[in-house]
C-alpha positions as a LaTeX table, in Angstrom:
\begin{tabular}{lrrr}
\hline
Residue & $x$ (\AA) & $y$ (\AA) & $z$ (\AA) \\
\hline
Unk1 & 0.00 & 0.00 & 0.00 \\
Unk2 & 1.45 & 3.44 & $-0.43$ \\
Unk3 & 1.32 & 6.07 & 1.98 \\
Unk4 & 1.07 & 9.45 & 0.44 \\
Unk5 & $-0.50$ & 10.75 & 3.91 \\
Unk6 & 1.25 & 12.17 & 7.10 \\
Unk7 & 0.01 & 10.29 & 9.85 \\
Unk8 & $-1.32$ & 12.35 & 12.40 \\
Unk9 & $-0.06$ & 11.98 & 16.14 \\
Unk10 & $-3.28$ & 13.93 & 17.47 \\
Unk11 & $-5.60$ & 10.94 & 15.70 \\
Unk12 & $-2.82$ & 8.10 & 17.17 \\
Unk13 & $-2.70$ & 7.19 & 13.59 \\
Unk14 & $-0.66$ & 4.14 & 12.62 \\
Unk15 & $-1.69$ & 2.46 & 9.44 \\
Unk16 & $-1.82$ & $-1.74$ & 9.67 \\
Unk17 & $-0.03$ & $-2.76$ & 5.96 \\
Unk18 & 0.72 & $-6.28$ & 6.62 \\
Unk19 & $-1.71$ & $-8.05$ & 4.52 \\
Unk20 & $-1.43$ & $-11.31$ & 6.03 \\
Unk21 & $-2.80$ & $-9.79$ & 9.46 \\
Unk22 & $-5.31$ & $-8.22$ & 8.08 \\
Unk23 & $-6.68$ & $-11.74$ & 6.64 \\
Unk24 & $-6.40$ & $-12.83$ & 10.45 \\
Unk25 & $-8.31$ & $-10.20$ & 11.90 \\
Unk26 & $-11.18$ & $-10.35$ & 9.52 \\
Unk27 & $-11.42$ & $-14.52$ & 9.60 \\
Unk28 & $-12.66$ & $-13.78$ & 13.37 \\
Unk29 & $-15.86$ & $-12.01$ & 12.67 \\
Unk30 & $-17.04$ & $-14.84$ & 10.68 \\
Unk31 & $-18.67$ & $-12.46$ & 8.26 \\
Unk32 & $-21.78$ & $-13.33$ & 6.34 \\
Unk33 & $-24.17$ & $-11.86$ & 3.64 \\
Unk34 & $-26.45$ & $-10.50$ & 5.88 \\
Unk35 & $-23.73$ & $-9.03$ & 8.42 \\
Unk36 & $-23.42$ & $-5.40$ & 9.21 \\
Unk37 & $-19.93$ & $-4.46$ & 9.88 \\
Unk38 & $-19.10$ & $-1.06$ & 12.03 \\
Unk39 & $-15.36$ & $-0.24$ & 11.11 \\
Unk40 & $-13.97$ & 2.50 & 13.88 \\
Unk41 & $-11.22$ & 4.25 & 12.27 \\
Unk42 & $-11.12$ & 3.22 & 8.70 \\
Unk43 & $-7.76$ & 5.19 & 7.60 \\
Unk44 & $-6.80$ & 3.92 & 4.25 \\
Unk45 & $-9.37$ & 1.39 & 3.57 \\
Unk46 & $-6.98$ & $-1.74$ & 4.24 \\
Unk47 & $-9.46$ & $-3.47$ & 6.49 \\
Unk48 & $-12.60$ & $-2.14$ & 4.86 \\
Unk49 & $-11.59$ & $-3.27$ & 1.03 \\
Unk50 & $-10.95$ & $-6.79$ & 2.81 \\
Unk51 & $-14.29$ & $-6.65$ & 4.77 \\
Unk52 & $-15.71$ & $-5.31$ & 1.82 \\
Unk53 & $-14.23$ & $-8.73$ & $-0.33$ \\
Unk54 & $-16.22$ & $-11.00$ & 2.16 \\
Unk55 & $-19.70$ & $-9.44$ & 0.58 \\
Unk56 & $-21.24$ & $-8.36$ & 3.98 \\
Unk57 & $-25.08$ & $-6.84$ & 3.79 \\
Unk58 & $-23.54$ & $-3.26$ & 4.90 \\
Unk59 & $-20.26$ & $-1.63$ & 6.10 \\
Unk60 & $-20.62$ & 1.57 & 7.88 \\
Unk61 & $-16.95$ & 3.20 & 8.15 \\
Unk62 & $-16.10$ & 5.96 & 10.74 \\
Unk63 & $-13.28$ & 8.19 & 10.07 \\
Unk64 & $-13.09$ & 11.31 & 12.01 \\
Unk65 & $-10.33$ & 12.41 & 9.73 \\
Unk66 & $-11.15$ & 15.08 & 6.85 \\
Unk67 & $-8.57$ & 13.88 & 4.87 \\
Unk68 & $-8.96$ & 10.47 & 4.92 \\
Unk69 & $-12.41$ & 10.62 & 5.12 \\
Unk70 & $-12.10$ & 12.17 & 1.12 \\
Unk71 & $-9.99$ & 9.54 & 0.13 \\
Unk72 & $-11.89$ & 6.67 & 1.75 \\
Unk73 & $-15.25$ & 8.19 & $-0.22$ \\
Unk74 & $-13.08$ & 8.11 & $-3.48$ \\
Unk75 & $-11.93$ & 4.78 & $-3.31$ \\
Unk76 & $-15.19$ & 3.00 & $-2.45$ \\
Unk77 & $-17.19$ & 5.35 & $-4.73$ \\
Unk78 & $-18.17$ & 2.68 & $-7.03$ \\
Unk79 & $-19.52$ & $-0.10$ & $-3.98$ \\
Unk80 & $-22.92$ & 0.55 & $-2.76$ \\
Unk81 & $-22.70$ & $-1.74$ & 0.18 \\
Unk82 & $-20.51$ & 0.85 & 2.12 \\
Unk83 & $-21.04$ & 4.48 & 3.69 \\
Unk84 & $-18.14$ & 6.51 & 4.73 \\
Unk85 & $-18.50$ & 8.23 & 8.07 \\
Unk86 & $-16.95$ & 11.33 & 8.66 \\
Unk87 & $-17.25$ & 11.85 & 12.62 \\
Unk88 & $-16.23$ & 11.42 & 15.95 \\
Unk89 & $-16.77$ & 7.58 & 16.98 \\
Unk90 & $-18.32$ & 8.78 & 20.10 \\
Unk91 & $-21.27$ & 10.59 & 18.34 \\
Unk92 & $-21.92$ & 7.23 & 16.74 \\
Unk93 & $-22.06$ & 5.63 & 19.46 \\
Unk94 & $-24.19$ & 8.08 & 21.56 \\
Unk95 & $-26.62$ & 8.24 & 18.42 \\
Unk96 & $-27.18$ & 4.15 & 18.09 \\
Unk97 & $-29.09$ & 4.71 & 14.89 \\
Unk98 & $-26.96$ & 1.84 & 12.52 \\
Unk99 & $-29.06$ & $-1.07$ & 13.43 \\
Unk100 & $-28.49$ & $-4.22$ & 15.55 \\
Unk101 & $-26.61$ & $-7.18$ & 15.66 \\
Unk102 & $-23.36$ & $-5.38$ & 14.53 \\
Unk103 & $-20.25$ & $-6.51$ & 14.13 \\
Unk104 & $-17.49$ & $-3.72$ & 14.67 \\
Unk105 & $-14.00$ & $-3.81$ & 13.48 \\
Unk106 & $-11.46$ & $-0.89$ & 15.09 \\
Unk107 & $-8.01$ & $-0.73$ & 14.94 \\
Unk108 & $-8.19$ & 1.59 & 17.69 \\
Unk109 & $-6.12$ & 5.26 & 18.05 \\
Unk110 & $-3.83$ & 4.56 & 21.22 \\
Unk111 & $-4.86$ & 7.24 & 22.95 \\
Unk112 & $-8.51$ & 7.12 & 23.44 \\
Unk113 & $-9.06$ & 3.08 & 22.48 \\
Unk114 & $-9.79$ & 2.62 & 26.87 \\
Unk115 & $-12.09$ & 5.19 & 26.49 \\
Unk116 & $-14.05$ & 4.12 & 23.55 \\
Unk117 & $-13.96$ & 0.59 & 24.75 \\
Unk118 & $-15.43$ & 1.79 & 27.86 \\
Unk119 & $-18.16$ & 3.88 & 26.13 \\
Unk120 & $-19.40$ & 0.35 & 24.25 \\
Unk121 & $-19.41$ & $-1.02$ & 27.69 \\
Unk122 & $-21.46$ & 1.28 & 29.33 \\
Unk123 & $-24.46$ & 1.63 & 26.94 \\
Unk124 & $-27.68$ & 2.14 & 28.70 \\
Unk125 & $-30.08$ & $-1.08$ & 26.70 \\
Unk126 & $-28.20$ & $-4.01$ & 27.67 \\
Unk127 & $-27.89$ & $-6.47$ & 25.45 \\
Unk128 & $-26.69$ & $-3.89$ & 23.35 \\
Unk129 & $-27.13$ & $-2.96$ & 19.32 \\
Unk130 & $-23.64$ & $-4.45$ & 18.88 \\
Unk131 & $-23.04$ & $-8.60$ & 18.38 \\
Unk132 & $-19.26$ & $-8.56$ & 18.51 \\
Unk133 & $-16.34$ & $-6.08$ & 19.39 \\
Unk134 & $-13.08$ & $-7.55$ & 17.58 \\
Unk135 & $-10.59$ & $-4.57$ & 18.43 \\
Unk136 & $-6.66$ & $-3.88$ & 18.11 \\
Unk137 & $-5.00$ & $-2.69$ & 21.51 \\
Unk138 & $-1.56$ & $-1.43$ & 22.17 \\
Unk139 & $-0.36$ & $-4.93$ & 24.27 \\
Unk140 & $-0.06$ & $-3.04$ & 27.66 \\
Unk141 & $-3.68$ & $-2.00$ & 27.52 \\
Unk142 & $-5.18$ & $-6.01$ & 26.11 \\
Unk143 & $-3.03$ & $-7.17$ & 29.07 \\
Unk144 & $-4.46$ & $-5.13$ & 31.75 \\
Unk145 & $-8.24$ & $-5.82$ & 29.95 \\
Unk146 & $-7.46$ & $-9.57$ & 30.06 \\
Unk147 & $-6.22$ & $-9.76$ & 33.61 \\
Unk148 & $-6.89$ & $-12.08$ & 36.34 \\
Unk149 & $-7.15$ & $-11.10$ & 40.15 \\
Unk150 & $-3.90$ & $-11.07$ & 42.05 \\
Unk151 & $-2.33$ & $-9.95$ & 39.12 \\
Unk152 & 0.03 & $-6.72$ & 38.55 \\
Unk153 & $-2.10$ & $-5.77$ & 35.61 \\
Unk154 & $-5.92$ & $-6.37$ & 37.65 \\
Unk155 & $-7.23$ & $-3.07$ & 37.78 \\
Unk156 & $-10.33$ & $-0.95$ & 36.81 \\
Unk157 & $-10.48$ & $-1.66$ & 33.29 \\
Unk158 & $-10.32$ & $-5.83$ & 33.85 \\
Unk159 & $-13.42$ & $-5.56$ & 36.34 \\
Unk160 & $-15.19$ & $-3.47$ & 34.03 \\
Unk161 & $-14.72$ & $-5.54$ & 30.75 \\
Unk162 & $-15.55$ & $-8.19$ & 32.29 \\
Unk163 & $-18.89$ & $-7.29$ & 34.18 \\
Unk164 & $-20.61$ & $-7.15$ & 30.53 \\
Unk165 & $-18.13$ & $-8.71$ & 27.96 \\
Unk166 & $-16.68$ & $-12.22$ & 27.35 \\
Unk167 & $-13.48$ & $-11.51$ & 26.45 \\
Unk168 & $-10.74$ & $-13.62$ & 23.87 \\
Unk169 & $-7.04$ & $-12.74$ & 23.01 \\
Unk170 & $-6.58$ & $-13.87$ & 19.73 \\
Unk171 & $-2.82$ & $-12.77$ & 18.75 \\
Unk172 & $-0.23$ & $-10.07$ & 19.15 \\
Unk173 & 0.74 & $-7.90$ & 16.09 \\
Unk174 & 4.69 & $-6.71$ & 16.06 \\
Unk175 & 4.78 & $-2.98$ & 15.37 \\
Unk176 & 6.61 & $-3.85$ & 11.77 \\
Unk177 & 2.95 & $-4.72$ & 11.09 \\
Unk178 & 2.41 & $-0.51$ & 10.70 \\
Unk179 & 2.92 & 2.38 & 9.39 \\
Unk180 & 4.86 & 4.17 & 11.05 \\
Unk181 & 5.93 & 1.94 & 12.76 \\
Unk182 & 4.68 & 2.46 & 16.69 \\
Unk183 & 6.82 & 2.14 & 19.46 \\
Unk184 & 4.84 & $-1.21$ & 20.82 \\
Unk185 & 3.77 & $-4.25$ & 19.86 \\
Unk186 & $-0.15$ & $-4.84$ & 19.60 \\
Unk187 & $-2.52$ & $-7.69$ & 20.26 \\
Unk188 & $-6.22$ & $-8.33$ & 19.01 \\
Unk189 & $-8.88$ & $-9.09$ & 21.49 \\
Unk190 & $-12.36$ & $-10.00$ & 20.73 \\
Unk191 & $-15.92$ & $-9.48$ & 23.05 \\
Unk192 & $-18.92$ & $-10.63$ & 22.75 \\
Unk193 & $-22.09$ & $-9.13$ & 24.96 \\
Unk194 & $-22.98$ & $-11.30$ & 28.36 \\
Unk195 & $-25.72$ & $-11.04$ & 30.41 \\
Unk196 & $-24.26$ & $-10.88$ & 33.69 \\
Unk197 & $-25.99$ & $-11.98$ & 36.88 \\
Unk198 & $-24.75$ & $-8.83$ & 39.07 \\
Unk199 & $-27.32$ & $-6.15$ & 38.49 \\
Unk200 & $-25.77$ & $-3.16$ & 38.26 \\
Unk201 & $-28.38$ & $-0.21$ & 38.16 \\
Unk202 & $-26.43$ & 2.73 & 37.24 \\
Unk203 & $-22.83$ & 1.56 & 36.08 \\
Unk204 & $-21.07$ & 4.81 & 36.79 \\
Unk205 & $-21.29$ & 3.63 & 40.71 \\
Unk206 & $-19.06$ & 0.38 & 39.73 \\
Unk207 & $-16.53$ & 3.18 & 38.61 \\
Unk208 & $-16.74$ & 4.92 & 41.41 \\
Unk209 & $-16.09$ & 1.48 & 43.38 \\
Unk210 & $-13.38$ & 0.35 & 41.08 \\
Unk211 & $-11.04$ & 4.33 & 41.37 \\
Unk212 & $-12.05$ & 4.83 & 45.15 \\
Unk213 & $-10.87$ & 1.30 & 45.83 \\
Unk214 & $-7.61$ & 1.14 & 43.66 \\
Unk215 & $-6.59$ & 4.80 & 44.37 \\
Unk216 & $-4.54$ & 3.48 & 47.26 \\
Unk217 & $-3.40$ & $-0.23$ & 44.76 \\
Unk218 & $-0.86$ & $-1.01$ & 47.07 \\
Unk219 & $-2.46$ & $-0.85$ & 50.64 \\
Unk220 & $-5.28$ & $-2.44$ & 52.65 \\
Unk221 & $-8.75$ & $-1.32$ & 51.43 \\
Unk222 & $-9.99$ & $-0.62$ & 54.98 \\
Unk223 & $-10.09$ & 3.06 & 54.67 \\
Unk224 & $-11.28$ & 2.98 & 51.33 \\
Unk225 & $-13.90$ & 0.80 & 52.00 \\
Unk226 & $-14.96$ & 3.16 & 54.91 \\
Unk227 & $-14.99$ & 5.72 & 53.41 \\
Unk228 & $-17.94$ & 4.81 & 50.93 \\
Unk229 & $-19.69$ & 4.00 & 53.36 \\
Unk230 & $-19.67$ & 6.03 & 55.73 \\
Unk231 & $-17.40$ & 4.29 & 58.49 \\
Unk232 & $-20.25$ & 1.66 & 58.46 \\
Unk233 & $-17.81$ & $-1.90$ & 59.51 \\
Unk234 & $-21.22$ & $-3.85$ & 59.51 \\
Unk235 & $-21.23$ & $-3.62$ & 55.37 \\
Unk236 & $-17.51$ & $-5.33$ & 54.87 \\
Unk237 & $-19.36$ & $-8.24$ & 57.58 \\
Unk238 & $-22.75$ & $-8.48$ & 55.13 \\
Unk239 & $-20.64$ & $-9.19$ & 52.13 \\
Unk240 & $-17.94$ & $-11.40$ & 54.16 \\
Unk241 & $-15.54$ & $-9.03$ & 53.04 \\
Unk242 & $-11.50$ & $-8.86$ & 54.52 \\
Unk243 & $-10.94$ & $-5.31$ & 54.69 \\
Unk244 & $-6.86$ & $-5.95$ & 55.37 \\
Unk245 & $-6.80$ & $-7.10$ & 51.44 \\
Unk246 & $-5.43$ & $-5.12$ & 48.89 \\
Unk247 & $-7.66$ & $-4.11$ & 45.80 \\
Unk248 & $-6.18$ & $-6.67$ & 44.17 \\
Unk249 & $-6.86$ & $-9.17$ & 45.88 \\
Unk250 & $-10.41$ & $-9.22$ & 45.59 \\
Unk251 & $-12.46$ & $-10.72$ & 42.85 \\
Unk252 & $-14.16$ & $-9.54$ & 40.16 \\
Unk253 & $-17.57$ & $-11.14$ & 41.65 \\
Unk254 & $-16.59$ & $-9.19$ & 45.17 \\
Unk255 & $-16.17$ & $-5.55$ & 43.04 \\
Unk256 & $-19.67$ & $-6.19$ & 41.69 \\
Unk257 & $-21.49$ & $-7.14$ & 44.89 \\
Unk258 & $-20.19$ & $-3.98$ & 46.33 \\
Unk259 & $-21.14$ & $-2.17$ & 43.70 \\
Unk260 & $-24.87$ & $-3.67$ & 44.25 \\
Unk261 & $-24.41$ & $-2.76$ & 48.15 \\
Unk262 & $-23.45$ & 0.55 & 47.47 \\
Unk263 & $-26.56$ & 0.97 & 45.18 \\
Unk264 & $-28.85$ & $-0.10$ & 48.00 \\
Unk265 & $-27.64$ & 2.15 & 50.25 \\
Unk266 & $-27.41$ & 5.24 & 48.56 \\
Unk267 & $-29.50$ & 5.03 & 45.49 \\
\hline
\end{tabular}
């Protein structure tokens, strides 16, 4: 492919050229003729004319981008199945107006791909309009997605993925895979919708859990703990809780029946 565009550090732009990944990546959605694909950052078409090739119903491609927007809108200017999206991702998403049962593609900017994972997360209508998420990360952020408790990498984004998601790693990608060429590897994760069995009513309170909990990572959660709720000791008893723990230490099952408790009380 040749690049006759300046990547753009403020849109984390890398461009993935290596063919044979891009095969790999698109085998996972298991695309069909009646499949609607969401692509999240569409750059120079790579992905899309390959998702394109597999005869899907529709492709809807976002790229926030001028730019590349015009040059995505000349290249596919013969294909009806596909319409070019110049906007911010996060419109889309707040709009939900593409359909259902969705199968979205991103090989996500750096910079914001936590926060646009989290935005897919935290959709109001649960199940949500989307069918799969199949998403490049930088490797440090899949890691800390995919971790288990007692874990360096267990954190806020880990408890949150997987209160909603079923998560897969698939494979890394080596950053020879791009232009230009990033600093880290990658790796490709996949998610796919669950219907959980913790009710969470509003799920801005399990982040407020998850950062007042971890804002202290390395000590005890005792004052943490007391401090949503109000010094009340009884709480930690109700939910057989250890308050000398670390946040790591507890499970993900034990961040979502808090969560729950903390709704109860002060909802």
């Amino acid at each position: 492919m040749d690049i006759i565009y300046k990547a753009k550090k403020k849109f984390g732009q890398n461009f993935l050229i290596d063919q044979n990944i891009i095969n790999k990546i698109i085998k996972i959605g298991n695309i069909e003729n009646n499949t609607t694909i969401l692509e999240i950052g569409a750059g120079y078409g790579s992905l899309t004319n390959k998702i394109l090739s597999m005869n899907p119903n529709k492709v809807f491609a976002i790229e926030k981008d001028n730019k590349l927007a015009s040059i995505l809108i000349n290249k596919f200017k013969n294909n009806s199945n596909i319409k070019i999206i110049n906007d911010d991702v996060f419109n889309i998403i707040k709009k939900n107006n593409l359909g259902k049962n969705i199968i979205v593609y991103g090989n996500l900017p750096y910079n914001i791909s936590t926060k646009i994972l989290s935005s897919l997360i935290l959709i109001d209508k649960w199940p949500p309009w989307y069918q799969n998420l199949i998403f490049m990360f930088q490797k440090e952020v899949a890691d800390r997605i995919i971790a288990k408790e007692n874990t360096k990498n267990f954190g806020r984004l880990s408890i949150l993925c997987n209160w909603r998601l079923e998560i897969k790693k698939h494979f890394n990608v080596t950053k020879n895979c791009f232009f230009p060429k990033p600093k880290v590897d990658s790796t490709i994760l996949s998610f796919k919708p669950k219907k959980s069995k913790f009710i969470i009513k509003n799920p801005k309170n399990l982040e407020t859990i998850t950062r007042v909990l971890f804002s202290n990572r390395r000590k005890m959660i005792n004052k943490n703990f007391l401090l949503l709720f109000n010094k009340d000791k009884s709480i930690a008893e109700k939910l057989n809780l250890k308050l000398n723990l670390r946040p790591e230490e507890l499970s993900y099952e034990m961040f979502y029946r808090i969560t729950m408790m903390y709704e109860k009380l002060f909802s």
